[in-house]
N, C-alpha and C positions, 0 to 999 in steps of 0.2 A: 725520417723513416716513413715511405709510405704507409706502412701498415697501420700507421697513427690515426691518420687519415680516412683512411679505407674503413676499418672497423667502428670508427663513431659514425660516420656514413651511413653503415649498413645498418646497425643501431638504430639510426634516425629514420631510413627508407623505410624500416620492417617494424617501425614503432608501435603501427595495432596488431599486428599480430604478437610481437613480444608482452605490448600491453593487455591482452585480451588474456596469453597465460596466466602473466600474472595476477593479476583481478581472480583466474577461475582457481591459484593455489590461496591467494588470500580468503577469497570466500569458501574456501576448503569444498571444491567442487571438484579438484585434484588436489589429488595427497600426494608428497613427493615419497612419502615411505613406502606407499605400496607401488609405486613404478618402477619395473626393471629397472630400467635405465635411469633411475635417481641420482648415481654419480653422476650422468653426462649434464642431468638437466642443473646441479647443483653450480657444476664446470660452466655450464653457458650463465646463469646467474650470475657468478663470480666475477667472466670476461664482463657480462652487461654492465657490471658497476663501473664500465669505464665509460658511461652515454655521459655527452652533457646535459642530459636532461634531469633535472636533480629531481624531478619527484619520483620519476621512474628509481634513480638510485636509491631513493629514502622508501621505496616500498618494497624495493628485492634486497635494501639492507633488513629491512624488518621479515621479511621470507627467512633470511640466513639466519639472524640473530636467535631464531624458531628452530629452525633447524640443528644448527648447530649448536642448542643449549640443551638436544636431544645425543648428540655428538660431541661433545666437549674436546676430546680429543683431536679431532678432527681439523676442528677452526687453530688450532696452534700449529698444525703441520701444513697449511691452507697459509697461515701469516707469514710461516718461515719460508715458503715456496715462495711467495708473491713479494719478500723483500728483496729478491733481489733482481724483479722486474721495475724499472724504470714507470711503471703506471700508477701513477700518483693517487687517482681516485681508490683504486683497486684495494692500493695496500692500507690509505687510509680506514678506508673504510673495514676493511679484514680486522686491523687489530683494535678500531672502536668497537668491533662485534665480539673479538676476544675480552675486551675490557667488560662492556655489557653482560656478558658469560659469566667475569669472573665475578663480578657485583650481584648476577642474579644465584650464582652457585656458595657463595662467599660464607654459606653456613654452613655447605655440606661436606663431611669428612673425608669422604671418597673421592671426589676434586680435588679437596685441599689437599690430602696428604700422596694424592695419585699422580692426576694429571695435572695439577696445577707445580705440584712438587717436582715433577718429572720435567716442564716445559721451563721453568722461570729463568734459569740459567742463559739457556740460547735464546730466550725473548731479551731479558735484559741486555745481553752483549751484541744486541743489534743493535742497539743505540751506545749503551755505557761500560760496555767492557774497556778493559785498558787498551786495547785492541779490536773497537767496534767491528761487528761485521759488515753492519750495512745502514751508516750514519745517514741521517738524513734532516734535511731543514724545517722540515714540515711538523709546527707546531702541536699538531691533532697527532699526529702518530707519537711525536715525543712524551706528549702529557697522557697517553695511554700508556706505554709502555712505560713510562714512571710513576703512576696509578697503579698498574699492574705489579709492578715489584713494592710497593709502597704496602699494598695487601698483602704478599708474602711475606713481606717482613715481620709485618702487623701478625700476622698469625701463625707467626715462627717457625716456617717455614722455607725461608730463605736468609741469609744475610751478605751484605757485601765487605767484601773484602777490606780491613780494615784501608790498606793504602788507596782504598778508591772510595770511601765512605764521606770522604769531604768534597769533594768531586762532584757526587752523587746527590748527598744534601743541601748542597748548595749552587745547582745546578742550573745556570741561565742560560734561556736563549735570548742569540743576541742576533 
C-alpha cells in the first residue's frame, strides 16, 4: 500500500516542524485544550505515532497519555477505531495509553464504575471474546488488553464468562 510509504515519509521530511510542536505542547507553550481545533491536532498526533522514529512516538505517546487521562473516554473509542486499522505502531501504542489511563485512574470511582465499566466488554473481545474482533499477534497490545480486563476483574467490575474463564486465565502467546 503506498500510503504506508508515503506517510512515514512525510513524517520523516516534515520531522522539525512536527518536532518543534511538539517540544512547544510539552513545554506547555501550547495547550491543546485551549485550541479550536484540538480534535484535529490530537487526529494528527495519533496518525504520527506511526513515524519510525521512536522518540518522536515515545513523546506524542506521553502528549496523549496527558491528554487522554483528561478524556478518559475518549482514548477507548480512539483504541476501538484504530483496531481495526492494520497500523501496528498506532494501535499499539493507543491501548498502552488506555492501560496507563487505567493504572493512573484505578482508584477513581467515576472511571471504574463509568467508563471503564461501560468500555471493558469491547476492549476485551478484541482480543478474547469467543469470537475476537480484532485478534492480533502483537505481544504489547495482548498484555495491555489483559492488564486491562485483569483490573476489571480485580475491582469487580467485570467478569468473564465462565466457558471462556480457562482460556482467558490461562492464556499463551505462542
Amino acid at each position: 500500500n503506498i500510503f504506508e510509504y508515503t506517510w512515514t515519509k512525510v513524517i520523516y521530511d516534515e520531522y522539525y516542524k512536527i518536532d518543534s510542536l511538539v517540544q512547544k505542547i510539552l513545554d506547555n507553550e501550547v495547550i491543546i485544550d485551549e485550541l479550536e481545533n484540538k480534535n484535529l491536532i490530537i487526529e494528527f498526533l495519533i496518525w504520527t505515532l506511526e513515524t519510525t522514529i521512536r522518540e518522536l512516538r515515545d513523546q506524542i505517546t506521553l502528549i496523549l497519555l496527558d491528554f487522554f487521562t483528561k478524556y478518559p473516554k475518549l482514548i477507548f473509542e480512539k483504541v476501538l477505531d484504530f483496531s481495526t486499522t492494520n497500523k501496528v505502531y498506532i494501535y499499539e501504542r493507543l491501548i498502552s495509553i488506555c492501560y496507563g489511563i487505567c493504572l493512573r485512574k484505578q482508584n477513581d470511582e467515576n472511571f471504574l464504575n463509568k467508563i471503564l465499566k461501560e468500555n471493558i466488554l469491547s476492549i476485551y473481545n478484541l482480543q478474547f471474546g469467543v469470537e475476537p474482533k480484532n485478534p492480533t499477534y502483537n505481544y504489547i497490545v495482548i498484555d495491555s488488553i489483559k492488564h486491562i480486563t485483569d483490573l476489571a476483574i480485580y475491582k469487580g467490575i467485570f467478569q468473564v464468562h465462565e466457558n471462556e474463564i480457562d482460556d482467558f486465565n490461562n492464556y499463551r502467546f505462542n
